[in-house]
C-alpha angles and dihedrals in degrees: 000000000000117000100254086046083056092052089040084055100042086050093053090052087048090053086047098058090040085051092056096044095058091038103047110103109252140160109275083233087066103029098057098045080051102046089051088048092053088043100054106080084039089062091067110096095212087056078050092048085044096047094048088053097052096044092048092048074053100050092042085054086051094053088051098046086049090053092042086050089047089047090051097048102046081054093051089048100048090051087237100171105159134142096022105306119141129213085244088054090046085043095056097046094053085050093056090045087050092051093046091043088051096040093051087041099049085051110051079042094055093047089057098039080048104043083052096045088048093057094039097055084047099057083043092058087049092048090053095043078047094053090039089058096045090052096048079050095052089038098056081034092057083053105043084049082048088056084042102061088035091058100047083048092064091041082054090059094040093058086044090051093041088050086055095049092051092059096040088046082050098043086048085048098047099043087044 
């Protein structure tokens, strides 16, 4: 295998990796610190620069493995043996092309399943710290609106009992 077949590889392995690691289920308390540690080299805009390049040299190599498919398989199919070439030879070539064409194309695949995931499962973790915070608010709020009642309750008997007082305070004046 040629040696930027070998770094495309090695990059789809990388994505894999990168893809089990976001997907796998984990505490929030663990996925987050873990997502902004895998995000952090990716924020630098000479890593981006780095990254378009690579995938496009990649997408350029994906083009080239799908024409060379195309080329070998035209030949295959026209029965063009000349010059010493044999079908296994023909065969074997169209095998490599198809590798190649599979290998470029699973990886540009995998770096945009990935890019999305990773914004998805993000805006996941910031939905769920959102909802935590609205329910310690409902929560604090449920019991503000308990002291509440509780407090217009005993206003209620204080006004009773003030209303008591004043007519005891009336029935001792009058008979006084």
């Amino acid at each position: 295998m040629a040696f930027q077949y070998v770094l495309t590889f090695t990059l789809l392995v990388v994505e894999m990796a990168l893809f089990a690691l976001i997907s796998f289920p984990l505490p929030s308390k663990f996925r987050r610190p873990l997502l902004q540690t895998l995000s952090t080299p990716f924020n630098s805009p000479q890593v981006q620069m780095v990254l378009r390049c690579v995938f496009v040299f990649i997408g350029i190599m994906f083009a080239d493995s799908v024409n060379r498919t195309m080329k070998v398989g035209n030949e295959l199919a026209g029965d063009l043996v000349t010059g010493g070439v044999t079908r296994a030879e023909i065969q074997s070539r169209k095998f490599y092309s198809q590798r190649n064409m599979y290998l470029c194309g699973f990886t540009l695949f995998l770096s945009l399943i990935l890019n999305r995931t990773y914004k998805m499962v993000f805006a996941l973790l910031a939905m769920k710290e959102k909802e935590s915070k609205l329910m310690n608010e409902s929560k604090v709020d449920e019991k503000l609106h308990e002291e509440n009642e509780k407090l217009r309750l005993k206003i209620k008997e204080l006004e009773k009992e003030k209303e008591n007082l004043l007519k005891k305070s009336k029935a001792l004046s009058d008979e006084y």
